[in-house]
Structure formats: structure tokens, C-alpha cells
C-alpha positions in Angstrom: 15.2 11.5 7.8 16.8 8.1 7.8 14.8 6.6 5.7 14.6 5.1 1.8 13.1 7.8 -0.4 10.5 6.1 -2.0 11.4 5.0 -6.1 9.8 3.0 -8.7 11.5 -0.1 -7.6 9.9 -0.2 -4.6 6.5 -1.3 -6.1 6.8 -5.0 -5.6 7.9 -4.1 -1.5 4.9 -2.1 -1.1 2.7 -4.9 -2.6 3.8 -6.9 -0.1 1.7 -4.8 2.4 -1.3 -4.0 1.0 -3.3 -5.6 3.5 -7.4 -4.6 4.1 -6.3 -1.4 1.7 -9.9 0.1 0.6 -8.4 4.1 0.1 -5.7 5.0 -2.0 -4.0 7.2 -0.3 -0.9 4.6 0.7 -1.4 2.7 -2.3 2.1 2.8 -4.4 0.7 4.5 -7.8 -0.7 7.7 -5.7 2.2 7.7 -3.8 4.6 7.2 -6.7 2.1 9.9 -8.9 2.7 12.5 -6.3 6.3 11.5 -5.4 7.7 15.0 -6.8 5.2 17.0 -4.2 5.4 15.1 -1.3 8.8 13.4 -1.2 7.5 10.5 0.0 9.9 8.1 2.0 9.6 5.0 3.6 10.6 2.7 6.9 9.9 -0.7 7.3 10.3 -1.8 11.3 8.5 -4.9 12.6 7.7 -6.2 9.3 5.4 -2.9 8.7 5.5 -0.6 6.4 5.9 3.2 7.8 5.5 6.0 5.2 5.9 9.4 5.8 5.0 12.4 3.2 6.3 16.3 3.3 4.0 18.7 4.2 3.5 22.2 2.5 5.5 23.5 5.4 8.4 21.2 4.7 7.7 19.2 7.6 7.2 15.5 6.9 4.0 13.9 8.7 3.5 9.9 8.7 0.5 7.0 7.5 -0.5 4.2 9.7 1.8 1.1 9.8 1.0 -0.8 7.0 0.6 -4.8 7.4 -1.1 -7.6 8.5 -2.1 -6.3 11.7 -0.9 -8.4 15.3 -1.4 -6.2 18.6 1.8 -6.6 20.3 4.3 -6.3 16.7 2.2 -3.3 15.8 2.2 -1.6 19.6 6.2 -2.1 19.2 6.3 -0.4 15.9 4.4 2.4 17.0 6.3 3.3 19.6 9.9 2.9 17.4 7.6 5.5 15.2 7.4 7.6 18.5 11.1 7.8 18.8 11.6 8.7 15.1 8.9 11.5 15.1 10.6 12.9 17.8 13.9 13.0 16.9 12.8 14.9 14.3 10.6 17.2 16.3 7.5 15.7 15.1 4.4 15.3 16.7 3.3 11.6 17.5 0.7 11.6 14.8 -0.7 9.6 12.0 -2.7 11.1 9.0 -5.7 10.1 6.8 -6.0 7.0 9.1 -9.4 5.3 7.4 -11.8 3.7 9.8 -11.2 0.1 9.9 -7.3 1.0 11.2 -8.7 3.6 14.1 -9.3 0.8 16.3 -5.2 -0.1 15.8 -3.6 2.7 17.4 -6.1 3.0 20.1 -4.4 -0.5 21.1 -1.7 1.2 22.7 -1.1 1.1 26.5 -0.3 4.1 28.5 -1.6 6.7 25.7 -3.9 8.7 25.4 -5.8 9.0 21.5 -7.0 12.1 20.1 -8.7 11.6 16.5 -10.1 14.6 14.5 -12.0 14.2 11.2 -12.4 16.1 8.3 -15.1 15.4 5.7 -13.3 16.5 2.6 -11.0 13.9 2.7 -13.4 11.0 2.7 -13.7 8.5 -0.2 -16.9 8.3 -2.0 -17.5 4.7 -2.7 -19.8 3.3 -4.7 -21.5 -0.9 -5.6 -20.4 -1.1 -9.1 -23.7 -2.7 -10.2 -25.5 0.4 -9.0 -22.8 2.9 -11.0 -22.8 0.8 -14.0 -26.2 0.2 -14.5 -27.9 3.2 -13.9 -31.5 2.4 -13.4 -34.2 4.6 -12.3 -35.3 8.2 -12.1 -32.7 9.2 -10.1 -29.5 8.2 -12.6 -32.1 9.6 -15.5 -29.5 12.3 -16.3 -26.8 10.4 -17.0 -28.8 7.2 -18.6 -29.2 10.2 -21.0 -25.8 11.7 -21.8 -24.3 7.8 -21.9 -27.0 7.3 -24.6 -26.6 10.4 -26.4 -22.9 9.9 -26.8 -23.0 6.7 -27.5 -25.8 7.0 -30.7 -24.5 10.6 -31.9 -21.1 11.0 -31.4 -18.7 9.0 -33.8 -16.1 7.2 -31.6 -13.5 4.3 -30.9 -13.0 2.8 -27.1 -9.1 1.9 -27.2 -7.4 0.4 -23.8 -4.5 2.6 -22.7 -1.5 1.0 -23.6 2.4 1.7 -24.5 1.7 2.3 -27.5 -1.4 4.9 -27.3 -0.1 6.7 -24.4 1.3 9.4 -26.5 -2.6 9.9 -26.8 -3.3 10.3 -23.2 -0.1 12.5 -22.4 -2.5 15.0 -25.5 -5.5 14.6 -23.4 -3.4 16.2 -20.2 -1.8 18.8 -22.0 -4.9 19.7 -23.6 -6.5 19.9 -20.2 -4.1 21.8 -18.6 -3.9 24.4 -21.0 -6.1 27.7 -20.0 -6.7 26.7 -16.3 -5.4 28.4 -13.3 -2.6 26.6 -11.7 -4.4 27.8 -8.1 -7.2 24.9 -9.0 -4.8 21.9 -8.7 -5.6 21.4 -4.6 -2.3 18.9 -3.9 0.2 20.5 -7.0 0.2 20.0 -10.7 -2.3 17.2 -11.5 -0.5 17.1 -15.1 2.6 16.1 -13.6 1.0 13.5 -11.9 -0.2 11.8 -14.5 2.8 12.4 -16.5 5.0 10.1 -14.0 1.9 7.4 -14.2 1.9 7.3 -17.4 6.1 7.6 -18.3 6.0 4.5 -15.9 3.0 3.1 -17.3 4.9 -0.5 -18.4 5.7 -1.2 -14.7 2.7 -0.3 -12.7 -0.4 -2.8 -12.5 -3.0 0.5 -13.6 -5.3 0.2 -16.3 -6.7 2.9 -18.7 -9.0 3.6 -21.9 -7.9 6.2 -24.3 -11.6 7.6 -26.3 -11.2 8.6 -29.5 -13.6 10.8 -31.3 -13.8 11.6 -34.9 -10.5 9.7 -34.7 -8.8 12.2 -32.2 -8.0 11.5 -28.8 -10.6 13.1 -26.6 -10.7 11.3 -22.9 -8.6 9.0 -21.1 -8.7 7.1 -17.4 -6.7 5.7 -15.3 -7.5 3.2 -12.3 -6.4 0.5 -10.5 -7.8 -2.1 -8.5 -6.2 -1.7 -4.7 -8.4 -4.9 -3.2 -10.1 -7.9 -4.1 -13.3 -6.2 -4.6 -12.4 -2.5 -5.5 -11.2 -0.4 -7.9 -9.8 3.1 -7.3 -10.4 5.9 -9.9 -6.9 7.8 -10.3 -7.0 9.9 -12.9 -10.2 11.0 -15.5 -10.1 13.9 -18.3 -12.4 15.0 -20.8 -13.0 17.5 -23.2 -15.7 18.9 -21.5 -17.2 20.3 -25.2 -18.2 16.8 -26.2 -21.6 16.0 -24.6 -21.9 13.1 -22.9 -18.3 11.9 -23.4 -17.4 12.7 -19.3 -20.5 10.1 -18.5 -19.6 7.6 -21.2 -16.1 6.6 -20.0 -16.7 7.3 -16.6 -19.3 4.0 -17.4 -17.3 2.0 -20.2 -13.9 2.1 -18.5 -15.2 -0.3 -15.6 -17.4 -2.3 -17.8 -14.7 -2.9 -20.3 -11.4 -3.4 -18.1 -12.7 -4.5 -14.5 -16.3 -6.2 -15.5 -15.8 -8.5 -12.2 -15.0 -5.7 -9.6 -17.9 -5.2 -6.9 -16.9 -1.9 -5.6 -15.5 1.6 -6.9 -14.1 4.1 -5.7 -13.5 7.7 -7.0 -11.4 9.4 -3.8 -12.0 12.4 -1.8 -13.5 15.6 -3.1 -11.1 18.1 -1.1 -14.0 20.4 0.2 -14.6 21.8 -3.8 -18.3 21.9 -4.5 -18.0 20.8 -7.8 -16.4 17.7 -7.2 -18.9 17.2 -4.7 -21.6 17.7 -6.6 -20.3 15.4 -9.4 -19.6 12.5 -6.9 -22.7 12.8 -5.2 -24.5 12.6 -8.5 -23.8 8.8 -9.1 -25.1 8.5 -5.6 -22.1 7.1 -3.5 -23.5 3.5 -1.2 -21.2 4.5 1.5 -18.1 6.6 2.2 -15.2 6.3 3.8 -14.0 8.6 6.6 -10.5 9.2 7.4 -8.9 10.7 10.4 -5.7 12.5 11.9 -4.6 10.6 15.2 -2.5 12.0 17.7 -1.2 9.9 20.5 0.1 10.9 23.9 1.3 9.9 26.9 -0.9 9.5 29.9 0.2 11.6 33.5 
């Protein structure tokens, strides 16, 4: 495709348009993460920022324009998109479009919009004085693992920085070692955190490294992608250490984003066990994403 492959030194451009951004799924770290699966490339026509990501089949698919939104520059750009798809026998189509952007691409004349959702792929939100504080009988679970930890378990909160990431990279490795390859739904989640963290000194992430009995047990990554919200990107644990999932799932916001008014921890991908985690901290809203295909009315 004739387009820039996307690269580390794109960060500041794509800063540029990170405009009502509340999922990460366009956001430059998850891009940049995944890079290596999805071959992520980029366009920018009408001042908008048009990324589009490989498939498993090798095809490449496309995002919503990115950037301040004005109806008759973003009608233009879609249909220059319309042309590119084409030429490359694509279908006119725009994935994990989240709600606030639907009413965008139905703006345009003389089309017709199909939209199809899938529930796996929507972000689980949640008011961050609600997660953090957990109060009442629901949240009595966790209230009880963050305590345990944090009165029985000898530990040290450090920030993630250059010169503990050695640390997290041990965390990963540690993680990855035993499971089944199958389990990582988008590719190898190791490698993923692997190019976050060899680029850790140019990204705007932070992280918290937890040590216990002075040994690197849990690390987390996030990043906050608006004003209000923080995005979740990466979380590990050795799962043998009670209460240590629930403690830095808690400390990490209190400690590094103490002002931030909203979380959010992604998609599940349809696996119960994500689910089931995510619902457990009792999500205020989520958001739902859609595919949008657009065509031309007879």
C-alpha cells in the first residue's frame, strides 16, 4: 500500500490526532506494541489520520479517520479512503469504530451504512473512585485480598523505570513460560510488551514494578489516552502470591495517576475469564465498538 509503515518516530504525529480518543485501539503505544502482528501503516489526507492494520488473512482493513472532526473535510477524506480500499480490492469498511464516531460516517451523502457489533470487543470502563475505593459488600472480595497482601506479604512498590525494566522484562518471561501459545488471542502478548518496554524512554506510559521478598513479582503498564482516562495496557502477576493481582491492579492508579476520573481495562475478546475478572470490579459503563461498511445507494 502506499502508505508510511508506522515507526517509533511517528509518536509525536499521532499525538497530534488524538482527538475525543476514550479506546485504545488507535492509540500509538497499542498500535506501536502490536506493530510486528499487524503491520500497522498509516495515511494522513485532509489533515486526518487514516490507519490501516493487516488482517490474519494478510489483507489490511482500516480505523476511522482520526481528527478534529468537520463534516465536509471528513466526507472528502472518506471518500479518498474509498478509492484507496478499492484499489486494493478492499471493501469500503472501517473497524472497531467506538460509538461517539458512528454518527461520523453516517454523514455521508449518497451511501448507504451498514454497522455490525460484536460484544467482545467492547471496553470495560470503570469511575476510578469506585475501583479504587472499593466499598461495600459487593467489592468485599477484593477489599480482602488488597488487605491480606498488603499486611502479610513483605513487599516494595517501585515505578517502572529505565533502570528497573530489566525487572519487568523477568516478570514477562516468567509469565510466558509454561502457557500455551494458542491462549495469546491477537499473537504473542510477550512480544508486545517487550517492544513497550525496549522503547520505554520515548513513550508517555507509566508502570509499577512489585517486588516481593525483594524479587520482582508483578508489573503494569498504562497510559492515560484523554483528559480523564487512563488505559490499562499491560498487567502480570505471579498468580501464587495471594492477593498481589488485586493489590497492583489498585496501587498502580493510586500511586501514578491519583487525579484520573476514569479507567479503562479494554476488551475481553469473548474469553470467560477475562470476563469474569472485569466484571468483578463492576465496570460503570462500557464501550461498544462496531465494523461499518459503507455503500453506494442505486
Amino acid at each position: 500500500m502506499d502508505t508510511v509503515v508506522l515507526s517509533l518516530a511517528d509518536r509525536l504525529i499521532f499525538e497530534k490526532y488524538k482527538v475525543d480518543m476514550n479506546i485504545s485501539d488507535m492509540e500509538f503505544t497499542q498500535l506501536y506494541a502490536w506493530q510486528d502482528i499487524f503491520h500497522n501503516r498509516y495515511q494522513i489526507i485532509n489533515d486526518y489520520l487514516c490507519i490501516f492494520y493487516q488482517k490474519s488473512d494478510g489483507s489490511f482493513s482500516c480505523y476511522a479517520p482520526m481528527g478534529a472532526y468537520d463534516k465536509e473535510r471528513y466526507c472528502a477524506t472518506l471518500l479518498e479512503l474509498e478509492h484507496v480500499l478499492h484499489k486494493y480490492g478492499l471493501p469500503f469498511r472501517f473497524d472497531f469504530v467506538s460509538e461517539n464516531w458512528l454518527e461520523y460516517l453516517k454523514e455521508l451523502p449518497g451511501y448507504q451504512v451498514g454497522i455490525t457489533y460484536n460484544e467482545k470487543f467492547s471496553d470495560y470502563i470503570y469511575e476510578a473512585e469506585d475501583f479504587l475505593c472499593l466499598t461495600g459488600k459487593r467489592n468485599e472480595n477484593k477489599r480482602y485480598l488488597v488487605h491480606y497482601f498488603h499486611n502479610h506479604v513483605q513487599y516494595e512498590y517501585r515505578s517502572l523505570m529505565e533502570e528497573n525494566r530489566d525487572d519487568a522484562y523477568k516478570i514477562a518471561n516468567d509469565w510466558c513460560q509454561g502457557r500455551d501459545c494458542q491462549a495469546c488471542y491477537w499473537g504473542c502478548e510477550k512480544r508486545a510488551i517487550f517492544k513497550i518496554l525496549d522503547a520505554w524512554p520515548e513513550l508517555s506510559c507509566k508502570g509499577a514494578v512489585i517486588y516481593v521478598g525483594g524479587l520482582p513479582k508483578a508489573f503494569m503498564i498504562g497510559e492515560q489516552i484523554s483528559g480523564d482516562m487512563v488505559v490499562s495496557h499491560f498487567q502480570k502477576a505471579d498468580k501464587q502470591i495471594k492477593g498481589l493481582y488485586a493489590f497492583i491492579s489498585r496501587e498502580f492508579y493510586i500511586r501514578e495517576y491519583p487525579q484520573i476520573k476514569y479507567i479503562n481495562l479494554q476488551e475481553d475478546m469473548g474469553i470467560p475469564a477475562i470476563r469474569e475478572a472485569k466484571m468483578s470490579y463492576r465496570p460503570g459503563y462500557m464501550i461498544h465498538k462496531y465494523t461499518v461498511t459503507l455503500t453506494r445507494k442505486s
